[in-house]
Structures are given as C-alpha cells and as structure tokens.
ROMIKE-61888 format. One line per 10 residues: their letters; for each residue x, y, z of N, C-alpha, C, O. Coordinates in steps of 0.05 Angstrom, whole numbers. Layout:
// residues N
a) X:Y:Z:X:Y:Z:X:Y:Z:X:Y:Z | ...;
***
This chain:
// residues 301
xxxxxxxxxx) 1980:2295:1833:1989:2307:1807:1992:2337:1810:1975:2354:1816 | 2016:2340:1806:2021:2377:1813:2001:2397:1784:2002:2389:1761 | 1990:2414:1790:1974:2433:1779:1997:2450:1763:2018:2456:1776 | 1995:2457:1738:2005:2472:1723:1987:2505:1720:2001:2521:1706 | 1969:2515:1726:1959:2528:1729:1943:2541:1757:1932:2528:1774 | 1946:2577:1754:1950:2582:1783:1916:2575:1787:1912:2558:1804 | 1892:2585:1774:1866:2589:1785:1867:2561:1793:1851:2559:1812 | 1880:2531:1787:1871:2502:1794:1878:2511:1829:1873:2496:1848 | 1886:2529:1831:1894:2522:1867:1861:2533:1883:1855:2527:1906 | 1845:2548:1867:1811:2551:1881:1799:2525:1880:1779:2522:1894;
xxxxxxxxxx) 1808:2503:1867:1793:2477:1865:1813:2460:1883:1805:2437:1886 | 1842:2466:1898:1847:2442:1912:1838:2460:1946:1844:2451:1968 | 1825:2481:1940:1818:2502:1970:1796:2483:1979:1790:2476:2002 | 1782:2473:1952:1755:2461:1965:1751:2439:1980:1730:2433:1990 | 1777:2423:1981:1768:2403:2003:1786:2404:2033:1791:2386:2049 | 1793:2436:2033:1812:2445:2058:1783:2464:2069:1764:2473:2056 | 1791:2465:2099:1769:2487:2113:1780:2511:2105:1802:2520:2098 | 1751:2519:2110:1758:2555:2103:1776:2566:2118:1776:2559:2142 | 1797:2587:2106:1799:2597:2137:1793:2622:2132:1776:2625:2114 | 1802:2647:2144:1798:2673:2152:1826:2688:2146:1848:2683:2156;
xxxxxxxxxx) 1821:2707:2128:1834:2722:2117:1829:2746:2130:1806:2755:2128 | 1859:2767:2152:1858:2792:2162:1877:2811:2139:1900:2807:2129 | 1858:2829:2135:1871:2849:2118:1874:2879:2128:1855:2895:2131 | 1902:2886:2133:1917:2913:2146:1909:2934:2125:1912:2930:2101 | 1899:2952:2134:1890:2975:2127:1887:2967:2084:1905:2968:2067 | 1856:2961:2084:1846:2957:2063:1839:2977:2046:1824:2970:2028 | 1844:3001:2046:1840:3027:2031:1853:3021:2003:1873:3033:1997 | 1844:3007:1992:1847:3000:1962:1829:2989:1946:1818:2969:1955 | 1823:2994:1928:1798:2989:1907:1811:2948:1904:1800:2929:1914 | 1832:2947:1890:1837:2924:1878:1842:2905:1897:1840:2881:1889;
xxxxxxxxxx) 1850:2912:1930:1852:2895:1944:1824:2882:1960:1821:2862:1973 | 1805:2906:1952:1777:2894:1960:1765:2881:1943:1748:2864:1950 | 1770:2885:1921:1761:2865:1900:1765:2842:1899:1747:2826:1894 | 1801:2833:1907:1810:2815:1907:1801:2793:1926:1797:2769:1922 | 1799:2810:1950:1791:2794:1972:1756:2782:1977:1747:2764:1990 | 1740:2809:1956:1713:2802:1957:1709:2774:1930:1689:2759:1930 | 1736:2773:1905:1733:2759:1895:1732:2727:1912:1716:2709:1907 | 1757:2728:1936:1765:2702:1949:1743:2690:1967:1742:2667:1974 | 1722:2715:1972:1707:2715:1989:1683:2697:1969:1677:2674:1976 | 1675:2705:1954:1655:2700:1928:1663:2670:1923:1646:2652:1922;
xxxxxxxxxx) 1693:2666:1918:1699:2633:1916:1696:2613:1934:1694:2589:1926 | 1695:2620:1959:1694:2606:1975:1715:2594:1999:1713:2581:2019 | 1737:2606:1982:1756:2603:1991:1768:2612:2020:1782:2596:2032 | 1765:2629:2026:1760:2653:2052:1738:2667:2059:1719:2675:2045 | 1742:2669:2088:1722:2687:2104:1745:2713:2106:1770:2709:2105 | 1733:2740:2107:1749:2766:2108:1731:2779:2134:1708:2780:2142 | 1768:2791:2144:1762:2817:2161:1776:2837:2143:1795:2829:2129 | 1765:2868:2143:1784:2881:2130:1792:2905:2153:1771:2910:2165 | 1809:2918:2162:1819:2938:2179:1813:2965:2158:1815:2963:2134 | 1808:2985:2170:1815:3006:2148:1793:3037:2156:1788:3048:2177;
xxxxxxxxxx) 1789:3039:2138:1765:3067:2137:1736:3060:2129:1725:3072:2110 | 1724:3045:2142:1692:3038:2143:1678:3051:2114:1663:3038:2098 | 1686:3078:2113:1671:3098:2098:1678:3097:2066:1662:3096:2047 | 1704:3098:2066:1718:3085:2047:1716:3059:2034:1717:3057:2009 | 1713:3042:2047:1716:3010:2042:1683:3003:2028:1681:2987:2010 | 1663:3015:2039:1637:3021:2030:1633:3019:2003:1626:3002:1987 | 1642:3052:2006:1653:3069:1978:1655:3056:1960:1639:3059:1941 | 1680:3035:1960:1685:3024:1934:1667:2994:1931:1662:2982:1910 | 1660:2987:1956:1642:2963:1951:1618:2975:1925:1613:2970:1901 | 1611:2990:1940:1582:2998:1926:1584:3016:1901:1563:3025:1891;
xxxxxxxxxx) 1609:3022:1890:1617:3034:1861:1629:3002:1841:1628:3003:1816 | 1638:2980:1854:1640:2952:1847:1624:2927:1847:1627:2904:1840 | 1601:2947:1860:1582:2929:1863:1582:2903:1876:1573:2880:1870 | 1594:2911:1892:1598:2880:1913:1583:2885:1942:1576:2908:1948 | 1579:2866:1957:1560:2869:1977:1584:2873:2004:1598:2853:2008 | 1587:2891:2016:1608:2896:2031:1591:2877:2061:1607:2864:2076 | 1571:2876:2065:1564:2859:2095:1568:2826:2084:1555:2807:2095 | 1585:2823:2064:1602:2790:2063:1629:2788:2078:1642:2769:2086 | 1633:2815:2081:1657:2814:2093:1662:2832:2121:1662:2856:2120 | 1665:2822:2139:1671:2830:2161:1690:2868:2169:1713:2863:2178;
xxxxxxxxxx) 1685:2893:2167:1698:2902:2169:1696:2919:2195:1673:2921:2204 | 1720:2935:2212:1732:2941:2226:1743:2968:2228:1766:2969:2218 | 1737:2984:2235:1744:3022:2228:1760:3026:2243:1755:3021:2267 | 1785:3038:2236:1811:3040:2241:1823:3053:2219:1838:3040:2205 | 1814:3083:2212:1825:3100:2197:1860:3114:2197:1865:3136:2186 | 1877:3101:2207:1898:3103:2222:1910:3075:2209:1901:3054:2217 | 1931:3074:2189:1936:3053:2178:1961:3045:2195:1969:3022:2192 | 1970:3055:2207:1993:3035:2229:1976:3024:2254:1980:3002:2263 | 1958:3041:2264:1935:3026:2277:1918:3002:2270:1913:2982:2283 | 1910:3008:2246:1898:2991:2223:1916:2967:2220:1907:2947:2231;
xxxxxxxxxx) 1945:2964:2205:1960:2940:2216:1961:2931:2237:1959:2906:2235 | 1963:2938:2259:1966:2931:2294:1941:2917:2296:1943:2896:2309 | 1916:2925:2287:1891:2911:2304:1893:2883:2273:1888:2859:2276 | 1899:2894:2250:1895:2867:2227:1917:2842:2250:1907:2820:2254 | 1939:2846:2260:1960:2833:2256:1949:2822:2289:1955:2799:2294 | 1931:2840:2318:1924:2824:2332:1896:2799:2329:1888:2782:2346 | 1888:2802:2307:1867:2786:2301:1881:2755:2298:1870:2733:2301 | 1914:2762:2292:1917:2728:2280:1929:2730:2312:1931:2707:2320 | 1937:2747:2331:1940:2732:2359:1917:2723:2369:1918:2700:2379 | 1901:2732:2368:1877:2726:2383:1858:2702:2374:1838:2695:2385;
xxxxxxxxxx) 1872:2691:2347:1860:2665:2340:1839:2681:2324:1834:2664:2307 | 1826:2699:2319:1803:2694:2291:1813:2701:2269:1796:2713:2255 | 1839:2698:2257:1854:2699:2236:1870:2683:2228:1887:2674:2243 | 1869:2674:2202:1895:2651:2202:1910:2657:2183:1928:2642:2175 | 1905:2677:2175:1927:2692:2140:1927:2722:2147:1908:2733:2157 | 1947:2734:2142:1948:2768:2147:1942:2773:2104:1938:2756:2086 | 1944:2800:2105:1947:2803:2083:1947:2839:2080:1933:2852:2096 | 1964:2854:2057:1970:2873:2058:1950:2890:2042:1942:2883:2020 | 1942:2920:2057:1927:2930:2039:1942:2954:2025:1963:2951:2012 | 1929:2980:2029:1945:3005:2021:1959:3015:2037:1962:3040:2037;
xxxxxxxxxx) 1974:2997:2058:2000:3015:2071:2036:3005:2052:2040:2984:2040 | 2050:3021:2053:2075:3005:2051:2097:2977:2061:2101:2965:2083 | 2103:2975:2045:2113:2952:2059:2138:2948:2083:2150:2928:2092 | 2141:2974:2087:2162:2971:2117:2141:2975:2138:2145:2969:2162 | 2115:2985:2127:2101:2986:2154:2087:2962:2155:2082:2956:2179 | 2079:2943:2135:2069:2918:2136:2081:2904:2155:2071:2893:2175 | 2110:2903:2145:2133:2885:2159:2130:2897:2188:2121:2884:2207 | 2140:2923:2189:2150:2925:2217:2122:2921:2239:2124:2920:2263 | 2094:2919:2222:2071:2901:2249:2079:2878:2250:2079:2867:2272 | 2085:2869:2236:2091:2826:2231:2106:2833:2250:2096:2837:2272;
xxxxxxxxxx) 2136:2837:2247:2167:2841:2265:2161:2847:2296:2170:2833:2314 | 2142:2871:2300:2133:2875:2332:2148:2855:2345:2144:2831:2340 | 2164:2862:2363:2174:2845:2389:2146:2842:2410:2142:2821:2421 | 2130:2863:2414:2105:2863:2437:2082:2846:2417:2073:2824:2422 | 2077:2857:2401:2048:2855:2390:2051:2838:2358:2030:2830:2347 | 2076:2833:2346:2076:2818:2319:2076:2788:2322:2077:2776:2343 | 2075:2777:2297:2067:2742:2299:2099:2729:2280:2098:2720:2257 | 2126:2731:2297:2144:2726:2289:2157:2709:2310:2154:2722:2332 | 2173:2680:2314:2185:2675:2334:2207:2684:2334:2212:2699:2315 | 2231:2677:2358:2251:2696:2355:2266:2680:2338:2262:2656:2339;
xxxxxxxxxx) 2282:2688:2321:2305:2667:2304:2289:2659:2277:2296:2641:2262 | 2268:2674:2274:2257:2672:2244:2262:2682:2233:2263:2706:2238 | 2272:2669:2200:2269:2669:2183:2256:2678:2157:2257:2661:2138 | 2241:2707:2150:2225:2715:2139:2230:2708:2110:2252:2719:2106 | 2222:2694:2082:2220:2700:2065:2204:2706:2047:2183:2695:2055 | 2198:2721:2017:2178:2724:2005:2181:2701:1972:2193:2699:1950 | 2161:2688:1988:2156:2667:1965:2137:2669:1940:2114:2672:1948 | 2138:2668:1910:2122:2674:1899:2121:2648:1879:2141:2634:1874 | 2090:2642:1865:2085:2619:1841:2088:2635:1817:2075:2656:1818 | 2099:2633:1801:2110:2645:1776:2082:2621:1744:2082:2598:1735;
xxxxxxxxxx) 2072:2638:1741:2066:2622:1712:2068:2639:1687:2057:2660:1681 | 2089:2619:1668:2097:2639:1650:2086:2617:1626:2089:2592:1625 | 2068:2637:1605:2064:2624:1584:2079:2601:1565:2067:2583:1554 | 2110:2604:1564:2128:2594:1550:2141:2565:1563:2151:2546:1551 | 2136:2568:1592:2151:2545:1609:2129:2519:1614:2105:2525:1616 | 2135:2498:1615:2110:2474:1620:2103:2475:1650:2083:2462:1658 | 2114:2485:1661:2099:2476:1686:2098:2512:1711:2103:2533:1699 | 2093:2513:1736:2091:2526:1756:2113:2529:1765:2123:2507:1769 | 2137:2555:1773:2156:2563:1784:2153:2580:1808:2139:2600:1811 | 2174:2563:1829:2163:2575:1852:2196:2590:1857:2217:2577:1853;
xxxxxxxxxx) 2195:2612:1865:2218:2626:1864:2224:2650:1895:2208:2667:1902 | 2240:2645:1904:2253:2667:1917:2270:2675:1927:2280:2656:1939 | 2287:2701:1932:2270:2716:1941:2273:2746:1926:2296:2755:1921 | 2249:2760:1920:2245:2780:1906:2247:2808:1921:2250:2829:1909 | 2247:2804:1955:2233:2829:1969:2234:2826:1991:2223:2843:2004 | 2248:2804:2006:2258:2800:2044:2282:2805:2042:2287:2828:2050 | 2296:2796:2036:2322:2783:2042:2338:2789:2015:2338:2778:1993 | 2358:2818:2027:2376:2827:2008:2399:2814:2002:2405:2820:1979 | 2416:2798:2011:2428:2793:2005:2436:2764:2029:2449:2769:2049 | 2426:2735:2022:2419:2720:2035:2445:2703:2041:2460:2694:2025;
xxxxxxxxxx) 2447:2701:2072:2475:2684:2068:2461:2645:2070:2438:2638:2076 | 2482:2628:2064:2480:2593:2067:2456:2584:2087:2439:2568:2082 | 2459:2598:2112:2437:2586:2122:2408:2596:2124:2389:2583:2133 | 2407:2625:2113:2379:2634:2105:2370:2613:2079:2348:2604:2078 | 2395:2607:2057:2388:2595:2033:2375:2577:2045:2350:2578:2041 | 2387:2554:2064:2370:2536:2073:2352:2528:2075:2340:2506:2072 | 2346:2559:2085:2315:2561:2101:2293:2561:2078:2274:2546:2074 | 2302:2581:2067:2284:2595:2035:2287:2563:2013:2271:2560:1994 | 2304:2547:2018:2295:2517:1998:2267:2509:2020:2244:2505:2010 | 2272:2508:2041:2254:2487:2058:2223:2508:2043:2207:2500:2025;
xxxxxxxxxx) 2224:2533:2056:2196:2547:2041:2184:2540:2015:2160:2538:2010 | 2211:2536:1994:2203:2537:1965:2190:2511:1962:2172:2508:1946 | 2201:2484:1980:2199:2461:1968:2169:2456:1985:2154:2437:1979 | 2164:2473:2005:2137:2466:2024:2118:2480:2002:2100:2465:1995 | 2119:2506:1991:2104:2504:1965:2099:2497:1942:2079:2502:1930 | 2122:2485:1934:2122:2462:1913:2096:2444:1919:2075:2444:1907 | 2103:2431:1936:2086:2411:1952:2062:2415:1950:2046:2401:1937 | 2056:2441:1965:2030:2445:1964:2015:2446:1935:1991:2440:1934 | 2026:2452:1916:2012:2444:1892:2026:2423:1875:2033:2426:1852 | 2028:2403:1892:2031:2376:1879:2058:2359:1862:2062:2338:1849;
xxxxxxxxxx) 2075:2383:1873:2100:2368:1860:2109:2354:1876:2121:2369:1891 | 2111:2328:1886:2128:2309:1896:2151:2301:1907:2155:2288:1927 | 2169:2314:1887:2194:2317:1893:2210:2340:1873:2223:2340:1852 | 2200:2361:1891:2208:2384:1876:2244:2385:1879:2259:2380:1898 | 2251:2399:1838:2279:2404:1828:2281:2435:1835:2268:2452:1824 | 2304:2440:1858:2308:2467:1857:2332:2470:1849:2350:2455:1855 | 2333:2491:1835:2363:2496:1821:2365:2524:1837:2349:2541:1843 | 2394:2520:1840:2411:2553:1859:2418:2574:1828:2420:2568:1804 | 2418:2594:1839:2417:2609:1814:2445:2625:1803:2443:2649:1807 | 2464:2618:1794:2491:2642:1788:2489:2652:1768:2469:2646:1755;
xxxxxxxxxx) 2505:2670:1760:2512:2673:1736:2519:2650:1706:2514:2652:1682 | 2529:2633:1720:2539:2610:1696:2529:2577:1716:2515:2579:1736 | 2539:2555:1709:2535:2533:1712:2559:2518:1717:2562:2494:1720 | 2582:2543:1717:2612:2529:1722:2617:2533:1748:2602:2551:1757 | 2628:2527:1760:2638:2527:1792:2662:2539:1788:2682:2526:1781 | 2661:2569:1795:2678:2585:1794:2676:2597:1835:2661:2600:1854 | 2706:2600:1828:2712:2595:1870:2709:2619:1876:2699:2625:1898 | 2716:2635:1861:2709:2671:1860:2681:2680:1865:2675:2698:1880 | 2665:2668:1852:2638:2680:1861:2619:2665:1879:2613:2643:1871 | 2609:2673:1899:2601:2668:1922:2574:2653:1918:2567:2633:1932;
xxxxxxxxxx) 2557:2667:1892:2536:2640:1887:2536:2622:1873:2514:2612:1869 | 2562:2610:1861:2574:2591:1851:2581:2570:1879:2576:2546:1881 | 2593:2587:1896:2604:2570:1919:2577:2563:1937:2577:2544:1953 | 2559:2577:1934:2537:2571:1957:2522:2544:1934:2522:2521:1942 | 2515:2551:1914:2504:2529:1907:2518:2491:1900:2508:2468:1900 | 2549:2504:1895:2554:2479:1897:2552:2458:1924:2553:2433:1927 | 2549:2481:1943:2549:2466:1973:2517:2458:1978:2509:2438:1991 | 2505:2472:1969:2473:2465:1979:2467:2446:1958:2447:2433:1963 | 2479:2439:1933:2468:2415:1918:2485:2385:1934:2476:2362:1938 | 2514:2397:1941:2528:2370:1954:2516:2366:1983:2526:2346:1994;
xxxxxxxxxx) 2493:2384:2002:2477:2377:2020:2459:2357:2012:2453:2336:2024 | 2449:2365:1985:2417:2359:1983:2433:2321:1976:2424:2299:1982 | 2455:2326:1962:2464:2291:1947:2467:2277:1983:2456:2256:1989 | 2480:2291:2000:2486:2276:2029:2457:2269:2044:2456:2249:2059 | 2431:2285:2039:2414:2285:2052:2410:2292:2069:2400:2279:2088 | 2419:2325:2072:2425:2340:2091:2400:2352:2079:2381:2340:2089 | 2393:2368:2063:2365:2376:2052:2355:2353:2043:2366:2339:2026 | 2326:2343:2057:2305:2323:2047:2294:2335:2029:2303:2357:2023 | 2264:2319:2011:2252:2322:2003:2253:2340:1989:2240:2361:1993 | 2276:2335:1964:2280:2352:1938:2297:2344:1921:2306:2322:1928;
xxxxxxxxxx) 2305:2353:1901:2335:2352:1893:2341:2373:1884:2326:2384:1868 | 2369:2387:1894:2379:2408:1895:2403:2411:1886:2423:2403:1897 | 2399:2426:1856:2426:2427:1838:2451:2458:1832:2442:2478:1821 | 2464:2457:1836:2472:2494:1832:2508:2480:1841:2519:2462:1854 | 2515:2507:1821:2506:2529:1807:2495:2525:1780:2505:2513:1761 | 2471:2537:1782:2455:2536:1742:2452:2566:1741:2439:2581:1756 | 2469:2570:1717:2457:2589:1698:2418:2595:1695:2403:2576:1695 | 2411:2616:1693:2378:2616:1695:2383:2595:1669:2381:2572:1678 | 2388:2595:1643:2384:2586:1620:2386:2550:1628:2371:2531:1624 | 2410:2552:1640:2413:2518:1650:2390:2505:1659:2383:2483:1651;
xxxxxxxxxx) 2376:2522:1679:2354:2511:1694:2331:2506:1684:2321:2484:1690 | 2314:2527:1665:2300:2519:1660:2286:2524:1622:2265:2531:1613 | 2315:2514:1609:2311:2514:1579:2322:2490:1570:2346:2489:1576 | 2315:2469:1559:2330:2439:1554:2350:2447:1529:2371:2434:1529 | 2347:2470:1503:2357:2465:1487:2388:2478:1494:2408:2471:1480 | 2392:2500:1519:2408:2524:1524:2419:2483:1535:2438:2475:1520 | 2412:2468:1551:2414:2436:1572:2433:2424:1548:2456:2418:1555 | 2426:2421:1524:2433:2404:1507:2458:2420:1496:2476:2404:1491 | 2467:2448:1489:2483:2459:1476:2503:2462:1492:2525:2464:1482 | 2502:2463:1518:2515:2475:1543:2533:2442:1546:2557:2437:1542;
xxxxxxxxxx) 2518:2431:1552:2519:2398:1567:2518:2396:1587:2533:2382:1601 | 2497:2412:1595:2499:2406:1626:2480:2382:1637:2457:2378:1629 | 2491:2368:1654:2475:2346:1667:2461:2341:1692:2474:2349:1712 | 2446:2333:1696:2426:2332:1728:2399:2328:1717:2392:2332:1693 | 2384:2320:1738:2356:2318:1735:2347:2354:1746:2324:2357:1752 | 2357:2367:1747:2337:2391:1750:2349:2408:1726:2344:2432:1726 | 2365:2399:1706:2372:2421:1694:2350:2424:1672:2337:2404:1664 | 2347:2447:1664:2328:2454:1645:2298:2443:1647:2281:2442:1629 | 2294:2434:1683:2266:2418:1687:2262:2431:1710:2252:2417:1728 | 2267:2458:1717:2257:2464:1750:2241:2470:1756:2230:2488:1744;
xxxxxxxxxx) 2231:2461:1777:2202:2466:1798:2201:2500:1811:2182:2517:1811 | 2238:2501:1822:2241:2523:1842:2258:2539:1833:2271:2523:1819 | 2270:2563:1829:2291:2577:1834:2299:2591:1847:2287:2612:1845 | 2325:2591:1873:2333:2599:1890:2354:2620:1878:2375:2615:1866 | 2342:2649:1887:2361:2671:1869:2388:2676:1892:2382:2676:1916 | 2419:2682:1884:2431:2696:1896:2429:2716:1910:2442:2716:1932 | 2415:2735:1902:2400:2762:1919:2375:2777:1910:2360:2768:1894 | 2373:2803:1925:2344:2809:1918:2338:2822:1895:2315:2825:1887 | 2367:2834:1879:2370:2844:1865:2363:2823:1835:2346:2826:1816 | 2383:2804:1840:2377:2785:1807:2342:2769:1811:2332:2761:1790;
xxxxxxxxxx) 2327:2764:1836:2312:2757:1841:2293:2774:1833:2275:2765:1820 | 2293:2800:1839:2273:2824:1831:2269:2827:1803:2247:2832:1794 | 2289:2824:1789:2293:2842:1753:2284:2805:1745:2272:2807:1724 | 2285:2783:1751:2275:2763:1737:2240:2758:1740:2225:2747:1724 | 2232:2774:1776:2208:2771:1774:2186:2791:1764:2162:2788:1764 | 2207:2816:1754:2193:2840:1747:2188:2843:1709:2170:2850:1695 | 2209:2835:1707:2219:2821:1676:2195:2802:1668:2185:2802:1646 | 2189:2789:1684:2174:2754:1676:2152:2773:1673:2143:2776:1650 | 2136:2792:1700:2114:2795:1689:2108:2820:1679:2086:2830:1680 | 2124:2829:1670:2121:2861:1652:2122:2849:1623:2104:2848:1606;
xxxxxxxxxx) 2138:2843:1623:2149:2838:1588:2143:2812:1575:2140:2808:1551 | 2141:2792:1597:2139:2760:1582:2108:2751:1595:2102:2727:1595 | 2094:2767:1602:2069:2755:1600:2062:2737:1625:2043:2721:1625 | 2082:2741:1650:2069:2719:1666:2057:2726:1694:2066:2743:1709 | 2034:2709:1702:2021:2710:1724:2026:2710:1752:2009:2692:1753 | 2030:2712:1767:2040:2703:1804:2006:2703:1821:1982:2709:1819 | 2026:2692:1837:2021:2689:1869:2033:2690:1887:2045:2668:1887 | 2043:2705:1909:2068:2713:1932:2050:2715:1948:2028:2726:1949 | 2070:2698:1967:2063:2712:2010:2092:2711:2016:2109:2702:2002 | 2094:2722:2039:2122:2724:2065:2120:2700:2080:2107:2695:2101;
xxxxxxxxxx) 2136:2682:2064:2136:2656:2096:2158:2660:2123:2177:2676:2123 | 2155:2648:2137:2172:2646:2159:2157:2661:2188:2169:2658:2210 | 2135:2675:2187:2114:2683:2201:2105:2656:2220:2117:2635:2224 | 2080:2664:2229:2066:2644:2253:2043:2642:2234:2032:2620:2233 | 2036:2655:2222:2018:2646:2193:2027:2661:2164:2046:2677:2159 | 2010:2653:2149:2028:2659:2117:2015:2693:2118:1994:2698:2129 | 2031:2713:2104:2026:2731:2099:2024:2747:2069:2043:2750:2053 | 2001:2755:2066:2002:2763:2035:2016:2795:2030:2007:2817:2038 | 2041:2792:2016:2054:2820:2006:2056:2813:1979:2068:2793:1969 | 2036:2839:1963:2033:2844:1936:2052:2878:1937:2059:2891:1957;
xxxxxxxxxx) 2055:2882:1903:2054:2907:1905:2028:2919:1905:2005:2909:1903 | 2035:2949:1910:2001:2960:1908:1995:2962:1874:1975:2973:1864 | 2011:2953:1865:2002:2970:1833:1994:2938:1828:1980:2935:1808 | 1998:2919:1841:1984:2890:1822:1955:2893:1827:1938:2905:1841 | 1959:2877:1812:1925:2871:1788:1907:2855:1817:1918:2851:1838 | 1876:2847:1811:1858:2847:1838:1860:2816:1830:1854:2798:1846 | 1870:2810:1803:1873:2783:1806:1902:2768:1813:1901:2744:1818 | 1928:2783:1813:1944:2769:1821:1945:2768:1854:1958:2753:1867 | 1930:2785:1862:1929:2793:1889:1908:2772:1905:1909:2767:1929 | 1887:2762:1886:1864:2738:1892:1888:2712:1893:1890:2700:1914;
xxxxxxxxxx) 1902:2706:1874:1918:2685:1875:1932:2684:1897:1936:2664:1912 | 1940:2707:1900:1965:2709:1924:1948:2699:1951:1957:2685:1969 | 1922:2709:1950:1901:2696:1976:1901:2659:1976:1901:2642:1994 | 1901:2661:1949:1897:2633:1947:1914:2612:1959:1908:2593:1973 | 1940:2620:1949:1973:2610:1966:1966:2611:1987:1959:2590:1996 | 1963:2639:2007:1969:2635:2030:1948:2621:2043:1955:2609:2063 | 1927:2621:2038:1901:2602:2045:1916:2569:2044:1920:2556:2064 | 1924:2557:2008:1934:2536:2019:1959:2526:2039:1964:2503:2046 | 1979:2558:2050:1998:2546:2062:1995:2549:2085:2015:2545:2099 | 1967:2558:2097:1960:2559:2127:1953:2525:2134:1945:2508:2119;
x) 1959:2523:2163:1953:2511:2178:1931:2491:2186:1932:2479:2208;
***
C-alpha cells in the first residue's frame, strides 16, 4: 500500500539495514541537525566531512551529542567533498549528501572522471517527493535542478527514476503524466510532441511498469474537476503519481511555487549516480533535508 505521507517513509527504513550516510563539507547548523535527526531515528549511521571545530560548535549549542556521528576534519570544502565522495568508493558509504558547499561544487565531486561515483553515459537526475496539503496522495516530480533542458532519451531515463521512486513508496503501478502547456497535441511545441511519443511508448510497452500519458496540462494531470470540464480521458489524468516537467525552468517555478506559497513538504536526491545523492537547497528547513535522507536511504542498494 503506497504511503501518502512523507515521515511514513522512517517506518518503512525499519525493516531495511541501516546504511551510512557521507556528508560533503557539513558546515551547516540545519544540515547537522538533519542528519543528527536521521541519526536519532535510526535510520542512518553518519560521517560528516567539514571543520571538526565547527561541527562541535553547533552540536553542543543544539544540544546533540556530536560522538553519534562519525566526523572527519577537512576544513577545505572542495577537499571536504573529495574525501565525503571517496568514502562511497571505498565502500563505507552508501548515500552522499550535500552540506554548505554549492552545488556546482557538489556536482562537479560526483562528475570527477578520476575520483567521482558516475559511470560513463550517465544519466544524472534530481528527483524530488512533493506533499501538498490539497492533493490526495505523494508526487514524485522531475526535474527541478540537473537537466536544463531535457531531450526524449534523458525523458526516458528521468520516467525510469520517477517510477523507481514511486515504487519505493508503494505505488504499484505508478501514473506519470508528461507535462505541456495544454493537453492538445499541438506539432509546434516540442513538449507536446515528446509526450505524445513517450505515452504511445508506454501503450507499445516500450516503457514497463507504469502508465504514461502526455501531453497534460499541469491542471489535466492532477485536478479531476479542471478532468471533467476539459474532457480529458486516461487513467492518469487528474490521478498522478509522477510529473515529468518539459524543462528546468517550468519544473523549478512549480517546485518553488508548491512550497513557498501552497504549503508543501519534499524530499529530493540526484539519481543516476553509483549511489543516491542528497541535493537540498542550503536555505531548506533541517526537516525537509531529514526527509531527503530518508529517500535516499530508501533508494540505496
């Protein structure tokens, strides 16, 4: 039975092994929180990379016991990524996760040709669980922050991600809808044409394990009454699991929108790695940032 709520994913951690969460230069109050929260659940064992002195610091102004968690002095935050990101070569890591560096420097340790955890011909995307007060169920959506402007066979790729985390919290046979502007198949616009082709894959069985409808209007996809006035027909219309955005642009302003203004929660990692990787912004909260542990905890290995 798929979980409608993000904290139910600390109760399906408990009958998976722990694993070990590496965190790239941890010089952040909310990302130690987050992780000493994941740590506290049970959910994860932590290494943190960073400034020893620092990392202390805020344990002991948060009152958390900093010898629960494994840390590592490497005051040098591109250094600090490099030794977080050799921990998952070296096997005592099985999740990366981002602290107070930026995110081109996050990426470009993952990316390393010498020293990063990427095969060649991968695929990076950033997958996030969306819970919005108003919708009945869990939305898994991307992409917000890899992949600017994604062509047919990245889409591919980014359904296979979305529907592998569908899965992981219990949807079955997850409904992904492609995202355009409208729900008409207009030949002029390019995510009209991409989605009519990736829904006439998913009917051939060229994409398994889903059903995959587009082009939908956001409204098409996931509002029944916009379903009923419109007339649009399918089993994913106005019922979706997933939404696959045209670019990073309409993907960003729906996921920035959802949780500024409408009240809703996440969880994001970067799939397409050799293990799942946690990219938050730095300004999120120590709890969307715990959730985001939570994901990538269940989409490890």
């Amino acid at each position: 039975m798929a979980i409608t709520k993000l904290e139910q994913m600390f109760d399906l951690l408990k009958s998976k092994p722990k694993k070990r969460i590496s965190v790239a230069f941890a010089n952040d109050a909310h990302t130690i929180e987050a992780v000493y929260a994941a740590v506290e659940k049970g959910i994860v064992d932590a290494t943190l990379t960073g400034d020893e002195a620092f990392i202390k610091k805020i344990c002991a102004e948060h009152n958390m016991d900093a010898g629960k968690m494994e840390i590592l002095h490497e005051p040098a935050e591109l250094k600090a990524a490099t030794l977080a990101v050799q921990l998952i070569n070296d096997k005592k890591a099985d999740l990366l996760m981002k602290g107070s560096l930026s995110t081109d420097k996050y990426m470009r340790a993952i990316l390393n040709k010498v020293s990063g955890i990427t095969n060649e011909g991968a695929v990076l995307s950033h997958v996030s669980i969306m819970e919005f007060p108003s919708y009945h169920k869990l939305l898994t959506i991307a992409d917000v922050a890899i992949i600017p402007a994604p062509e047919l066979k990245q889409k591919i790729k980014m359904i296979d991600y979305l529907v592998g985390v569908s899965k992981a919290i219990g949807v079955e046979k997850p409904k992904v809808a492609v995202i355009a502007a409208t729900e008409q198949m207009l030949a002029g616009m390019p995510a009209c044409v991409d989605g009519a082709i990736l829904a006439k894959m998913s009917d051939r069985g060229q994409i398994q394990g889903c059903i995959v409808d587009g082009p939908l209007s956001i409204d098409a996809a996931i509002d029944q009454e916009s379903v009923q006035i419109k007339k649009v027909t399918g089993p994913v219309a106005g019922d979706a699991d997933c939404l696959l955005f045209p670019n990073i642009e309409a993907g960003n302003v729906f996921f920035k929108t959802g949780t500024k203004l409408a009240g809703a929660e996440l969880a994001a990692y970067v799939a397409g790695a050799r293990v799942p990787c946690v990219l938050t912004s730095r300004g999120d909260s120590a709890l969307t940032k715990t959730y985001s542990i939570a994901l990538a905890a269940l989409m490890a290995k």
